[in-house]
C-alpha positions as protocol buffer text, in pm:
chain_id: "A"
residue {
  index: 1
  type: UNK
  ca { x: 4993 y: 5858 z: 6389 }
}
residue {
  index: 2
  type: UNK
  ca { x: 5273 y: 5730 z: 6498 }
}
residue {
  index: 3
  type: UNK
  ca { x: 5530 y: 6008 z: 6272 }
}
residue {
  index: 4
  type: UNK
  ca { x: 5296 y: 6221 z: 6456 }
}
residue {
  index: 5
  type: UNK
  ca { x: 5384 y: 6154 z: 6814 }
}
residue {
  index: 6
  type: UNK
  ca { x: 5774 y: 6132 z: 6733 }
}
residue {
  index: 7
  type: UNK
  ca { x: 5743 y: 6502 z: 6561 }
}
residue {
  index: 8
  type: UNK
  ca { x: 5500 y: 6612 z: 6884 }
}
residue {
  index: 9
  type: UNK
  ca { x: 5814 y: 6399 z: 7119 }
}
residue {
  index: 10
  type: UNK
  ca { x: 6101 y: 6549 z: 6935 }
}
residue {
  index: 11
  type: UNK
  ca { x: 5942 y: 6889 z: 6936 }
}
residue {
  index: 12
  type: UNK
  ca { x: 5868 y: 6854 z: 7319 }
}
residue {
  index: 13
  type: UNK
  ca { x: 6233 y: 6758 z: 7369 }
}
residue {
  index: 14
  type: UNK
  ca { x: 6413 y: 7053 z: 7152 }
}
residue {
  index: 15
  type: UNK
  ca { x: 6157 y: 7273 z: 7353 }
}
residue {
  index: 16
  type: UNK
  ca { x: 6265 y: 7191 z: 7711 }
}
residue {
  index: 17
  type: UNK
  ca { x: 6641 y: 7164 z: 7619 }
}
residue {
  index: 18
  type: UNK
  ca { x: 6615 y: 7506 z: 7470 }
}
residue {
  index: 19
  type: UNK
  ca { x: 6451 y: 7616 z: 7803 }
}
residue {
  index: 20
  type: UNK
  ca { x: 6712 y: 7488 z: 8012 }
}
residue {
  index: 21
  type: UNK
  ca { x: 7018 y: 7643 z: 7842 }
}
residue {
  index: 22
  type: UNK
  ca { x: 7114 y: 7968 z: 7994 }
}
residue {
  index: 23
  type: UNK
  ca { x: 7313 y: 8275 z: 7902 }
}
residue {
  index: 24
  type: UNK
  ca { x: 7525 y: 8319 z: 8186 }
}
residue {
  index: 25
  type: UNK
  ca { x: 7692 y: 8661 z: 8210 }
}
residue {
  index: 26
  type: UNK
  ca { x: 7666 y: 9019 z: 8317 }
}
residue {
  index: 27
  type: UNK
  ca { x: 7369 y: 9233 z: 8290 }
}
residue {
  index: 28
  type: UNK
  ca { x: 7486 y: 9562 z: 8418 }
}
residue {
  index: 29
  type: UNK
  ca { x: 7368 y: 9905 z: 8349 }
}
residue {
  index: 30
  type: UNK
  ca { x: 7493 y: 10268 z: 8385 }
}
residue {
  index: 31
  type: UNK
  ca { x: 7488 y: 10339 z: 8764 }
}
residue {
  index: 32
  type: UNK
  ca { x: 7506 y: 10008 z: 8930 }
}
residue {
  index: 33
  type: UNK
  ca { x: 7719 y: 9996 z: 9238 }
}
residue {
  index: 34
  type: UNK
  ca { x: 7870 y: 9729 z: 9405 }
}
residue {
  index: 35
  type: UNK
  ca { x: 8053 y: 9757 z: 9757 }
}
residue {
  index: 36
  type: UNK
  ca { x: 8240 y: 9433 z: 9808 }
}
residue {
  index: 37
  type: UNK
  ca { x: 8438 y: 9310 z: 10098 }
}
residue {
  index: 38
  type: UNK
  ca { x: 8754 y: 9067 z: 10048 }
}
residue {
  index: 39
  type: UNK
  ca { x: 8887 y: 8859 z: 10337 }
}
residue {
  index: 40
  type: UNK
  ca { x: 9220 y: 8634 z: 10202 }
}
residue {
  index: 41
  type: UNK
  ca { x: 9437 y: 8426 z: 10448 }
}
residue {
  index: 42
  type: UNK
  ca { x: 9750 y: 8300 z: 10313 }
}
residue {
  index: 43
  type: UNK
  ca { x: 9998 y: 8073 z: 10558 }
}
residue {
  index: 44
  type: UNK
  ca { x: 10334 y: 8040 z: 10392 }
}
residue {
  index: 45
  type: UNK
  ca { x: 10534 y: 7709 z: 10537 }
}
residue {
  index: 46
  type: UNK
  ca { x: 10903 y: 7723 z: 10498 }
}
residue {
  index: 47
  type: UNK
  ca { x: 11067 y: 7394 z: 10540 }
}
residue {
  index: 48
  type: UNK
  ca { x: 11458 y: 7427 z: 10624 }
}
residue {
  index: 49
  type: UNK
  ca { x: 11747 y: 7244 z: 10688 }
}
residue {
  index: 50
  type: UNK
  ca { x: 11992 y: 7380 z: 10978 }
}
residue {
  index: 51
  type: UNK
  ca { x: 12250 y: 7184 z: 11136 }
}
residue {
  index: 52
  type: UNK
  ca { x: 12106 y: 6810 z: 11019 }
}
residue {
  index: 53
  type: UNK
  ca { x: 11742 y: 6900 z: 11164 }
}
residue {
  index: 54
  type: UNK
  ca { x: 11409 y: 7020 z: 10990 }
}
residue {
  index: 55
  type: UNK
  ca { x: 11247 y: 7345 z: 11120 }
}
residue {
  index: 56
  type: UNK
  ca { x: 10904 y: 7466 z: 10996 }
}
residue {
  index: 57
  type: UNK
  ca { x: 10908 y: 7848 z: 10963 }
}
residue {
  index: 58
  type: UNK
  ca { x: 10488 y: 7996 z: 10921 }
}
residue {
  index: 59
  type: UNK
  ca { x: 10455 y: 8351 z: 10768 }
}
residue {
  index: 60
  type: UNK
  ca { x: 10118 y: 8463 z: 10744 }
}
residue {
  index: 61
  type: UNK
  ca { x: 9993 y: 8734 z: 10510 }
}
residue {
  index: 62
  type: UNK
  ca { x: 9606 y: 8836 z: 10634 }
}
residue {
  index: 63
  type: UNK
  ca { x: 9420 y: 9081 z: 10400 }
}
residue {
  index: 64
  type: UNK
  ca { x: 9089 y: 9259 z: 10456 }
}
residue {
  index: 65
  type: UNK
  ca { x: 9007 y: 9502 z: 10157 }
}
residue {
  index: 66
  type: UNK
  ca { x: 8683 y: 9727 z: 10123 }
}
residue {
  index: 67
  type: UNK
  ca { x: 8600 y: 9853 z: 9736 }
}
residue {
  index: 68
  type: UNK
  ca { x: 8362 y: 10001 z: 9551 }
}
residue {
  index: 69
  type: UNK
  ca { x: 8299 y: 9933 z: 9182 }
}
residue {
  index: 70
  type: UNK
  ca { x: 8042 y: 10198 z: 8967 }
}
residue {
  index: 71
  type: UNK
  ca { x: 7963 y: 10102 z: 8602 }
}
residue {
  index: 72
  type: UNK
  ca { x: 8019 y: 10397 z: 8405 }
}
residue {
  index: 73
  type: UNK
  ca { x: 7953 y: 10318 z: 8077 }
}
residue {
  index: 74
  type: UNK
  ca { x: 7800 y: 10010 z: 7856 }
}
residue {
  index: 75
  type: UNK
  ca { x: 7867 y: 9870 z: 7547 }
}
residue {
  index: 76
  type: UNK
  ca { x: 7753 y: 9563 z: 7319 }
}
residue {
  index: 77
  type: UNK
  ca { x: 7998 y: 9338 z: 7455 }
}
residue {
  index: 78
  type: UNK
  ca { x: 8188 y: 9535 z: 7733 }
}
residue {
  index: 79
  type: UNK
  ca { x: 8177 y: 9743 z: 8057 }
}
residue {
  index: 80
  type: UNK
  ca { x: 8356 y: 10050 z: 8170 }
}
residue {
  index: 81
  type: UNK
  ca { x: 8400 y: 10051 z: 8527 }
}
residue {
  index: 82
  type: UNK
  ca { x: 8551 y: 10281 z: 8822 }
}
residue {
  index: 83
  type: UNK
  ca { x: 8646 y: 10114 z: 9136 }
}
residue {
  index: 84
  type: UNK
  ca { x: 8862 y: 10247 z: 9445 }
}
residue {
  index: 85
  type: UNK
  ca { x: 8929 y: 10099 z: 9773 }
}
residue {
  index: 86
  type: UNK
  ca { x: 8776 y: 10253 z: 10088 }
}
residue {
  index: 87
  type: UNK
  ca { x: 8963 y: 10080 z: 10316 }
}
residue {
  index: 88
  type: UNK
  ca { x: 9250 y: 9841 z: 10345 }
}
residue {
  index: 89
  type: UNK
  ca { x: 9461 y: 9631 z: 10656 }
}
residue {
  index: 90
  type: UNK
  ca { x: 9707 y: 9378 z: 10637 }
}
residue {
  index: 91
  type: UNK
  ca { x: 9901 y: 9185 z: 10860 }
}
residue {
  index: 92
  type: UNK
  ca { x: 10208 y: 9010 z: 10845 }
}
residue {
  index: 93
  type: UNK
  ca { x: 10332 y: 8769 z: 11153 }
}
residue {
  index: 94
  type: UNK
  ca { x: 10505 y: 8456 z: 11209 }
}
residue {
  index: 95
  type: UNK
  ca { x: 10548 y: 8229 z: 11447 }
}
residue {
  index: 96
  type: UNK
  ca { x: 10973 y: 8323 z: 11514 }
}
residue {
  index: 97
  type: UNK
  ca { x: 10936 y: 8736 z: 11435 }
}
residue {
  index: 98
  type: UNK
  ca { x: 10584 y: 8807 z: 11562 }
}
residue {
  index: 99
  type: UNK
  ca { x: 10408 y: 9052 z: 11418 }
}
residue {
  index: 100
  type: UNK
  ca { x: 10596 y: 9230 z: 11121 }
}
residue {
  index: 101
  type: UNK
  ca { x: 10313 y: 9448 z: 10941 }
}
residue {
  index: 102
  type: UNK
  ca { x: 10003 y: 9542 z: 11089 }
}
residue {
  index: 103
  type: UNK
  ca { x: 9840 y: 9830 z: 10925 }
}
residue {
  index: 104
  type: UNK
  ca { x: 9505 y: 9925 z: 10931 }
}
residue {
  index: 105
  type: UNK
  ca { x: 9346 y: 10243 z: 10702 }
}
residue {
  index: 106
  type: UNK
  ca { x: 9040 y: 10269 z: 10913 }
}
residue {
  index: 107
  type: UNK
  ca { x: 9283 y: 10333 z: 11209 }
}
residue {
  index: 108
  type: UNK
  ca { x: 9334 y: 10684 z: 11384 }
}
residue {
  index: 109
  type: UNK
  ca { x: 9618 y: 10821 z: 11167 }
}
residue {
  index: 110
  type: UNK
  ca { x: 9986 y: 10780 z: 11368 }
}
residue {
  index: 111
  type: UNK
  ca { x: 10191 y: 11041 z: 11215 }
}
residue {
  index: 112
  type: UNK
  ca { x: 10518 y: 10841 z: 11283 }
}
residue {
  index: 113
  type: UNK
  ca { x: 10393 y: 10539 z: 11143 }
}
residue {
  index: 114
  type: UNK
  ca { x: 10561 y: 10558 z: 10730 }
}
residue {
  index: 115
  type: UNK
  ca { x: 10341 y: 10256 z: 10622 }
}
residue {
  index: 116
  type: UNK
  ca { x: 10011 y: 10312 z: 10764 }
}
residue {
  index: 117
  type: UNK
  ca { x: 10064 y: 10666 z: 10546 }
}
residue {
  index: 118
  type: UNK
  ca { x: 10174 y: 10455 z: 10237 }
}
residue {
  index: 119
  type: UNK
  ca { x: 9890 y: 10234 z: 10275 }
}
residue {
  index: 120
  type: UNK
  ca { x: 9644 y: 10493 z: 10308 }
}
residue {
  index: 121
  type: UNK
  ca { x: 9740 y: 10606 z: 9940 }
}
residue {
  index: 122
  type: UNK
  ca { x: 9532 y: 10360 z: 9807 }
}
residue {
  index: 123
  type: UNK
  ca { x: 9232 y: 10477 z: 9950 }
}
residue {
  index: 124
  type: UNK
  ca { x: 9003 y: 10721 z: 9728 }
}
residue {
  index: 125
  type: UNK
  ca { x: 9187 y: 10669 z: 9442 }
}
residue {
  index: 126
  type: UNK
  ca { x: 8968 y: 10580 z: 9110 }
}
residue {
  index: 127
  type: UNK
  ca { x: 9110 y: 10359 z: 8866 }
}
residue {
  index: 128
  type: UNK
  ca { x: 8885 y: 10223 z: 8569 }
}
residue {
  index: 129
  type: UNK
  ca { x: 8852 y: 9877 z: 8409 }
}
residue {
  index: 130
  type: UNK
  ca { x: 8705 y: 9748 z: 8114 }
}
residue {
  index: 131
  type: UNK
  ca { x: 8539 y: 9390 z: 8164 }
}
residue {
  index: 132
  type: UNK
  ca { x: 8378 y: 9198 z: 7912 }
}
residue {
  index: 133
  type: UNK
  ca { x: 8025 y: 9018 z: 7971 }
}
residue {
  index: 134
  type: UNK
  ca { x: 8232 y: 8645 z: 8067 }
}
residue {
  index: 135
  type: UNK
  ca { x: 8449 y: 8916 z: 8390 }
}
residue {
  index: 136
  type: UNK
  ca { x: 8713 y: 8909 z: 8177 }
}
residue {
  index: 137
  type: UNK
  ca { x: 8934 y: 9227 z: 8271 }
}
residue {
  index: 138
  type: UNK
  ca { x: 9109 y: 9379 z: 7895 }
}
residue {
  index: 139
  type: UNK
  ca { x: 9205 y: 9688 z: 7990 }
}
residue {
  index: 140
  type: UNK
  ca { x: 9295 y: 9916 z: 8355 }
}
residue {
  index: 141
  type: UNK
  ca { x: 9408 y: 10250 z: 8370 }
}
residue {
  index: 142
  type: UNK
  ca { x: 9481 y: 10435 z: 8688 }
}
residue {
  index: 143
  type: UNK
  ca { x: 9739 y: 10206 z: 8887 }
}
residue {
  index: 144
  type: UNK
  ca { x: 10001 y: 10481 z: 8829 }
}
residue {
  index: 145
  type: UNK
  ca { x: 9790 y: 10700 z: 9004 }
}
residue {
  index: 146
  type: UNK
  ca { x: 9759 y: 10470 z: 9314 }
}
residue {
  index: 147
  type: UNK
  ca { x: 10115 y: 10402 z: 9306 }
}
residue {
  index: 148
  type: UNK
  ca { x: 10201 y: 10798 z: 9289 }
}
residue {
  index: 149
  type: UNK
  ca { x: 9952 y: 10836 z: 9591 }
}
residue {
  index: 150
  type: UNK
  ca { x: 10085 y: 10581 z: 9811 }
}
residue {
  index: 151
  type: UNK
  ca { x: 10486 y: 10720 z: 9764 }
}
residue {
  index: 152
  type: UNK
  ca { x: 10392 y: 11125 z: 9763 }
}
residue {
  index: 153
  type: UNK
  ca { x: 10193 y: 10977 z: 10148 }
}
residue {
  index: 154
  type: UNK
  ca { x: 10505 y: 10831 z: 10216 }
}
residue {
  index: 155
  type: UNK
  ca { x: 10682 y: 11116 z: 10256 }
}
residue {
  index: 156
  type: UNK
  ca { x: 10994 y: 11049 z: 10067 }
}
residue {
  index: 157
  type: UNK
  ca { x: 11177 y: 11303 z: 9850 }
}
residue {
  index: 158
  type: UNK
  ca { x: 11479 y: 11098 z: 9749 }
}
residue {
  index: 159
  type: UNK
  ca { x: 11473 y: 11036 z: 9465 }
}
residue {
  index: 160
  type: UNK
  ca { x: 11701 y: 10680 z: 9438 }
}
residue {
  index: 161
  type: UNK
  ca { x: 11397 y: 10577 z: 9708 }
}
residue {
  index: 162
  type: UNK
  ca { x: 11135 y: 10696 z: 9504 }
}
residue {
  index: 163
  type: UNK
  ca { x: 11234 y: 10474 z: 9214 }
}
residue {
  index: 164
  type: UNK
  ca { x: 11366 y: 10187 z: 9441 }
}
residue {
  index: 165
  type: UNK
  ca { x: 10933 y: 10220 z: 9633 }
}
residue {
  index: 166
  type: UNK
  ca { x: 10786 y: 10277 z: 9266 }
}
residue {
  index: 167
  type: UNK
  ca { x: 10957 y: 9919 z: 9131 }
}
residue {
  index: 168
  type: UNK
  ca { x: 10866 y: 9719 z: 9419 }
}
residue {
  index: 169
  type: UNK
  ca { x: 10533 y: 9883 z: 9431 }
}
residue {
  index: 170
  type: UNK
  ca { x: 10446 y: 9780 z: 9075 }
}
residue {
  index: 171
  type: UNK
  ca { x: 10466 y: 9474 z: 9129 }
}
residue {
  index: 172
  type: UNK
  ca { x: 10193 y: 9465 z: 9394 }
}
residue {
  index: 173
  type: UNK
  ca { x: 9985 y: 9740 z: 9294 }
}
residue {
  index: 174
  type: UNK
  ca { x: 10054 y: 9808 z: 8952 }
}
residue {
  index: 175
  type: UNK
  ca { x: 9742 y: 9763 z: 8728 }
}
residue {
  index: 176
  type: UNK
  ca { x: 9778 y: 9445 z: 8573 }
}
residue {
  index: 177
  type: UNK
  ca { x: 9856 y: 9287 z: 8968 }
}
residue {
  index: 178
  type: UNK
  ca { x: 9554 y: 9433 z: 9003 }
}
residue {
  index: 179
  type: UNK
  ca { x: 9325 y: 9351 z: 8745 }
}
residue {
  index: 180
  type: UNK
  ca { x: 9417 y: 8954 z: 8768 }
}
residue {
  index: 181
  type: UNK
  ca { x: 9302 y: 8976 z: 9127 }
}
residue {
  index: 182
  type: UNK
  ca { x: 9008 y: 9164 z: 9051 }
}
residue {
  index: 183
  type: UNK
  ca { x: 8946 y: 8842 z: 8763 }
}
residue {
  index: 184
  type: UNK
  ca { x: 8942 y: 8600 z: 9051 }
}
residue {
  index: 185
  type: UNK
  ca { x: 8623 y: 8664 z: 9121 }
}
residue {
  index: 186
  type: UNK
  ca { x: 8476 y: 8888 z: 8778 }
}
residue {
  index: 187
  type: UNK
  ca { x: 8575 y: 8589 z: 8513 }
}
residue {
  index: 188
  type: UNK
  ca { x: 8359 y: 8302 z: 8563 }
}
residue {
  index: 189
  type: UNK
  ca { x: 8140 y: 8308 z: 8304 }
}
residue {
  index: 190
  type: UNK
  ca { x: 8124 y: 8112 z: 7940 }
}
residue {
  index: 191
  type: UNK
  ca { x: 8124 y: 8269 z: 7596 }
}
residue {
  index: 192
  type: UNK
  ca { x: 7792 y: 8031 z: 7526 }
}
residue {
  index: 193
  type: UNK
  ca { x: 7478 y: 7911 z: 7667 }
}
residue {
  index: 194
  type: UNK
  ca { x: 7468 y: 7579 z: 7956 }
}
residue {
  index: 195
  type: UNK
  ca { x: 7234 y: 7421 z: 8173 }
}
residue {
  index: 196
  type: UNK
  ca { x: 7244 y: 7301 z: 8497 }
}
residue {
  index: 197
  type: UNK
  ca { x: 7545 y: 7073 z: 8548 }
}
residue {
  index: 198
  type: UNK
  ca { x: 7734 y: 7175 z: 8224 }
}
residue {
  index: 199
  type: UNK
  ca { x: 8095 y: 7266 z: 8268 }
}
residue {
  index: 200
  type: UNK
  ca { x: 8330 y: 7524 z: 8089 }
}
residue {
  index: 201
  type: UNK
  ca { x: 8676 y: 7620 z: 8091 }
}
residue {
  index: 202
  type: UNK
  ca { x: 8887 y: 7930 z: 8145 }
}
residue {
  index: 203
  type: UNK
  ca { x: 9212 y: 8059 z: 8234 }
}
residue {
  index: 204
  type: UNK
  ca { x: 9367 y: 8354 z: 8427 }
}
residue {
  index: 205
  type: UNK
  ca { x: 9757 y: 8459 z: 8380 }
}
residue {
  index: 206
  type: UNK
  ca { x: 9981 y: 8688 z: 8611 }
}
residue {
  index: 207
  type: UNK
  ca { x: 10199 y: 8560 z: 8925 }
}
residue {
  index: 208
  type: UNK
  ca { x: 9904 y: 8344 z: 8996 }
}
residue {
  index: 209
  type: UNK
  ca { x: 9788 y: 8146 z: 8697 }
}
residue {
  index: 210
  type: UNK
  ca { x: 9483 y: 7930 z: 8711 }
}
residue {
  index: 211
  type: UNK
  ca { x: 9303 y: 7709 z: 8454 }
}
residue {
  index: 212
  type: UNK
  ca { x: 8977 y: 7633 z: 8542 }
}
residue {
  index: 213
  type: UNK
  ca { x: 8650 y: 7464 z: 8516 }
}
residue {
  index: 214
  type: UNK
  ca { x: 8361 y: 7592 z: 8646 }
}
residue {
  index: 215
  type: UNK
  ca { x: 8004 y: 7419 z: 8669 }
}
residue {
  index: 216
  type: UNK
  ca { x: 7689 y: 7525 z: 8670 }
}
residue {
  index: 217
  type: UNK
  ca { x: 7551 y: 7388 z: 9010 }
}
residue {
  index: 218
  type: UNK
  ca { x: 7186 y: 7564 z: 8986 }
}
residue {
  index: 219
  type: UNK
  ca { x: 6992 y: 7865 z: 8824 }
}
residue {
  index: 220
  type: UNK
  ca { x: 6661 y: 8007 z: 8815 }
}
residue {
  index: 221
  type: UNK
  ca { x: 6540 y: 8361 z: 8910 }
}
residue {
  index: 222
  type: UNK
  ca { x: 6625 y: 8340 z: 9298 }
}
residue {
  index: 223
  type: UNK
  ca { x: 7000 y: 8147 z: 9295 }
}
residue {
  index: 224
  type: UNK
  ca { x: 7303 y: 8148 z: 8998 }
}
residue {
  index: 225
  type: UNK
  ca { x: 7514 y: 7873 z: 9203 }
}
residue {
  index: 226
  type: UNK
  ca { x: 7865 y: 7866 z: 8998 }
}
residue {
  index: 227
  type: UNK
  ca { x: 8178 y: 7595 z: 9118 }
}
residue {
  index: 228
  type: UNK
  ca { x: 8499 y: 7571 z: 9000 }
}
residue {
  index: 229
  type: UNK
  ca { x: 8811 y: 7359 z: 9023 }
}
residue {
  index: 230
  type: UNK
  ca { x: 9091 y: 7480 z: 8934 }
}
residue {
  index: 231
  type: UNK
  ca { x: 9525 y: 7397 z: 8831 }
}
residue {
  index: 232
  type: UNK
  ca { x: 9707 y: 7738 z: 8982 }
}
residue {
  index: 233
  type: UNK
  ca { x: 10057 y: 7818 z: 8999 }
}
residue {
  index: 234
  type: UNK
  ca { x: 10228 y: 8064 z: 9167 }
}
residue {
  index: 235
  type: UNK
  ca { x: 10527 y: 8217 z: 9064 }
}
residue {
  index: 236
  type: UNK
  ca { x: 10661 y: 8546 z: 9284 }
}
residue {
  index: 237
  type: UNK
  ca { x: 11006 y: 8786 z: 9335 }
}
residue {
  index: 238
  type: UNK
  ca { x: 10989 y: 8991 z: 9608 }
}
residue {
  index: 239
  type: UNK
  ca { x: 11367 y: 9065 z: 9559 }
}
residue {
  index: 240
  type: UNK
  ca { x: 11546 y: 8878 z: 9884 }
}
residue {
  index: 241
  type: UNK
  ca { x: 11285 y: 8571 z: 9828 }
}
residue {
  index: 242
  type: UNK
  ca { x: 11162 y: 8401 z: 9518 }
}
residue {
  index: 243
  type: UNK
  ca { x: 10880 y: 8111 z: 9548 }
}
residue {
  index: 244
  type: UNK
  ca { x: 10768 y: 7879 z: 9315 }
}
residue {
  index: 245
  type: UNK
  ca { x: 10484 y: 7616 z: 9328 }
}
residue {
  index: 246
  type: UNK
  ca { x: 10133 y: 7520 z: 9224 }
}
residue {
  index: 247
  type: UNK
  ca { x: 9830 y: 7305 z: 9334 }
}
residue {
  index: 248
  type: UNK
  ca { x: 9490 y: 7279 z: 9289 }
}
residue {
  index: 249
  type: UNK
  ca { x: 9168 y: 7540 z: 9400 }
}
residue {
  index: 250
  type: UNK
  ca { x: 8823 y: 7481 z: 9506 }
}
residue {
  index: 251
  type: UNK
  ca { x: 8549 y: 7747 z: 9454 }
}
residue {
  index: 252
  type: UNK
  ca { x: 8219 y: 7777 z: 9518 }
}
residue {
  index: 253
  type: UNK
  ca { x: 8022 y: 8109 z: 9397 }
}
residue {
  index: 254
  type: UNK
  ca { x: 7663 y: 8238 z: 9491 }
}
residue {
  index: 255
  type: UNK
  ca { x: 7582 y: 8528 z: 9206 }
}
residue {
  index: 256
  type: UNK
  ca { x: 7278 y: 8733 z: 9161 }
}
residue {
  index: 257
  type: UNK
  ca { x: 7088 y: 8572 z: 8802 }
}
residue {
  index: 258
  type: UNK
  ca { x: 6912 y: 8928 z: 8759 }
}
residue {
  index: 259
  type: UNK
  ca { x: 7262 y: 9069 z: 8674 }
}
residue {
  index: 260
  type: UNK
  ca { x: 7539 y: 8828 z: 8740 }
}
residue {
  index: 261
  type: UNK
  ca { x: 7725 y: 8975 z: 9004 }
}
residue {
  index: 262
  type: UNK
  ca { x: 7855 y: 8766 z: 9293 }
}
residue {
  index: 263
  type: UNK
  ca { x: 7660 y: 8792 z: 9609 }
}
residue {
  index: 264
  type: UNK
  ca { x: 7928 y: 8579 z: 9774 }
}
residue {
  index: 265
  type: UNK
  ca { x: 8234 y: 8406 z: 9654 }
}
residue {
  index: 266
  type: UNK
  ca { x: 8488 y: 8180 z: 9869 }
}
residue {
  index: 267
  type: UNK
  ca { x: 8786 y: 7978 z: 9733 }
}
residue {
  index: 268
  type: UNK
  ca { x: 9026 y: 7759 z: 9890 }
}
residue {
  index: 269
  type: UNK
  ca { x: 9353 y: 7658 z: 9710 }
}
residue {
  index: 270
  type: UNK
  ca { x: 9688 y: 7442 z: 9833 }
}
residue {
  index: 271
  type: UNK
  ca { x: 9989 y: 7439 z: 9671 }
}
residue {
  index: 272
  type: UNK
  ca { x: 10341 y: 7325 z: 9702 }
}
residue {
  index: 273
  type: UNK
  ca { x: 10710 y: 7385 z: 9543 }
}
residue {
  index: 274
  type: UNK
  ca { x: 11000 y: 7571 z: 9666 }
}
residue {
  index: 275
  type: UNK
  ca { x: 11141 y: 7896 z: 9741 }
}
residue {
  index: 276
  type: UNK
  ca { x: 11482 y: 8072 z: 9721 }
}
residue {
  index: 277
  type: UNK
  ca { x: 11585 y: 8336 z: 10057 }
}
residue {
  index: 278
  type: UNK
  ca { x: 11881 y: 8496 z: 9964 }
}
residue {
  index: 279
  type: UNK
  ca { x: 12039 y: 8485 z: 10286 }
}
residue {
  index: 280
  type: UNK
  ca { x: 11997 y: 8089 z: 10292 }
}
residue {
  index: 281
  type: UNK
  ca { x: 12174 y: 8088 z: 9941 }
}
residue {
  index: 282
  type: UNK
  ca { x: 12093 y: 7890 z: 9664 }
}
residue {
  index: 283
  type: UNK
  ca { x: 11937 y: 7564 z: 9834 }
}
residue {
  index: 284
  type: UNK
  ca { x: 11607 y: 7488 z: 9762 }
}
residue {
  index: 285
  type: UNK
  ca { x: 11341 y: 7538 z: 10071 }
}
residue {
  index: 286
  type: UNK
  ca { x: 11053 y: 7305 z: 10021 }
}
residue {
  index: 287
  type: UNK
  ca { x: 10760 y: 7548 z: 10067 }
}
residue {
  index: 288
  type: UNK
  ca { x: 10345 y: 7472 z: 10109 }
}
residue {
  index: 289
  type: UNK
  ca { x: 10115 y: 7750 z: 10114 }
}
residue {
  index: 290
  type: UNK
  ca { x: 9739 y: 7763 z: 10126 }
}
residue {
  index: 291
  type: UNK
  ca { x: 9502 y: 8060 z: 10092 }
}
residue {
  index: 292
  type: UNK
  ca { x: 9132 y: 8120 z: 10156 }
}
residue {
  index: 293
  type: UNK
  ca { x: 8947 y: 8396 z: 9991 }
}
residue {
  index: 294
  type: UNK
  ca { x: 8681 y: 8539 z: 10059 }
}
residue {
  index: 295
  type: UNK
  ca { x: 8432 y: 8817 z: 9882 }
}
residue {
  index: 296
  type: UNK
  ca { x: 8115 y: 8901 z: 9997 }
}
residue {
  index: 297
  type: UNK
  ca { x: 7887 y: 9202 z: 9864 }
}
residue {
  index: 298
  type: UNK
  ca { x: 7801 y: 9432 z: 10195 }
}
């Protein structure tokens, strides 16, 4: 009786663990759309040295970004998907220059203003990914397209400033920047099975490189609750300014269980190191910046 219970016990036990482990991933089919918003604040603090006294300089780079994403085509283990932006503003300021950028696509179209034109390039513009099941982003095609769109807007015919746009705009636009932001938010998911309060690990590469670990906070068929805490650095060149540091990132994602897409996704992340101006020559300017990210589906 007793080898009895311990078989009924043991049985009982296997049963419910095998219930609680989940296959996280994607679940997408041919003809799912997904408009998404993205909010991301970043305040850059320069810390320099003039004349034997410390002055704080704040640059702040605000994004708002509208995109659509279509699935196009499935396969056992991937995704083929066409996205485009529908509308994009940014703003640059800081507190000693004031406003430097401030460009909004949704804005009546000012004929004299060169990089409200440029910007507008990127809108309506379909470029295709392939993401596997875990958001992992292995292939993009279509960032030369956006690039070409934004520099034929601008107007330009030289051809010295065509190449000189093209370089600097590959590095923000081309389709690797792209993909690795688009990975923030698409590669959260495990290779195997977990319950509630298992953990797994990941990494992202590019200027901003992140190894993670994500939990699974809660699941069942109303709420996928997903957080992660992350080790990111930051590497970038923008030419006349290179920055270095890293940090850590909280993130705490709300998906959909029926198919794995986030319903709302907001990350927070510190970091500190140094930068390089070019007109400040080669001392080292201790430099802190922190970003919060938003994306919500609309």
């Amino acid at each position: 009786m007793k080898f009895v219970k311990s078989i009924f016990y043991l049985l009982l036990f296997v049963t419910t663990t095998t219930v609680a482990q989940q296959q996280l991933g994607y679940n997408l089919k041919v003809g799912d759309s997904f408009s998404l918003t993205q909010k991301s604040v970043q305040t850059i603090v320069q810390q320099f040295e003039t004349e034997g006294m410390t002055m704080d300089i704040e640059l702040i780079n605000d994004v708002q970004a509208e995109f659509l994403m279509t699935v196009v085509e499935t396969h056992q283990n991937s995704y083929i998907i066409d996205f485009e932006f529908t509308n994009f503003a940014y703003q640059m300021r800081s507190d000693t220059m004031g406003t430097v950028i401030d460009v909004d696509t949704s804005a009546e179209l000012d004929e004299s203003d060169m990089t409200q034109a440029i910007f507008r390039g990127l809108l309506g513009v379909t470029m295709t990914m392939e993401m596997l099941k875990t958001g992992r982003i292995i292939d993009i095609t279509g960032g030369d397209a956006l690039i070409d769109n934004m520099i034929k807007n601008s107007g330009i015919t030289d051809e010295t400033q065509i190449q000189a746009m093209r370089d600097g705009m590959e590095k923000e636009y081309g389709g690797q920047k792209i993909a690795a932001g688009f990975e923030q938010f698409t590669y959260i998911y495990p290779e195997t099975s977990k319950k509630t309060g298992e953990s797994w690990e990941n990494s992202i590469d590019g200027e901003l490189k992140a190894e993670q670990v994500w939990t699974l906070a809660a699941f069942d068929r109303n709420v996928l609750s997903i957080v992660g805490v992350s080790e990111v650095e930051m590497e970038s060149d923008s030419g006349t300014t290179r920055i270095k540091v890293k940090g850590t990132q909280n993130t705490q994602i709300e998906a959909d269980p029926a198919h794995g897409f986030i319903k709302t996704y907001h990350s927070e992340s510190v970091t500190e190191g140094e930068s390089f101006v070019d007109s400040y020559g080669d001392s080292a300017i201790p430099t802190k910046i922190t970003t919060i990210t938003d994306y919500t589906i609309n």
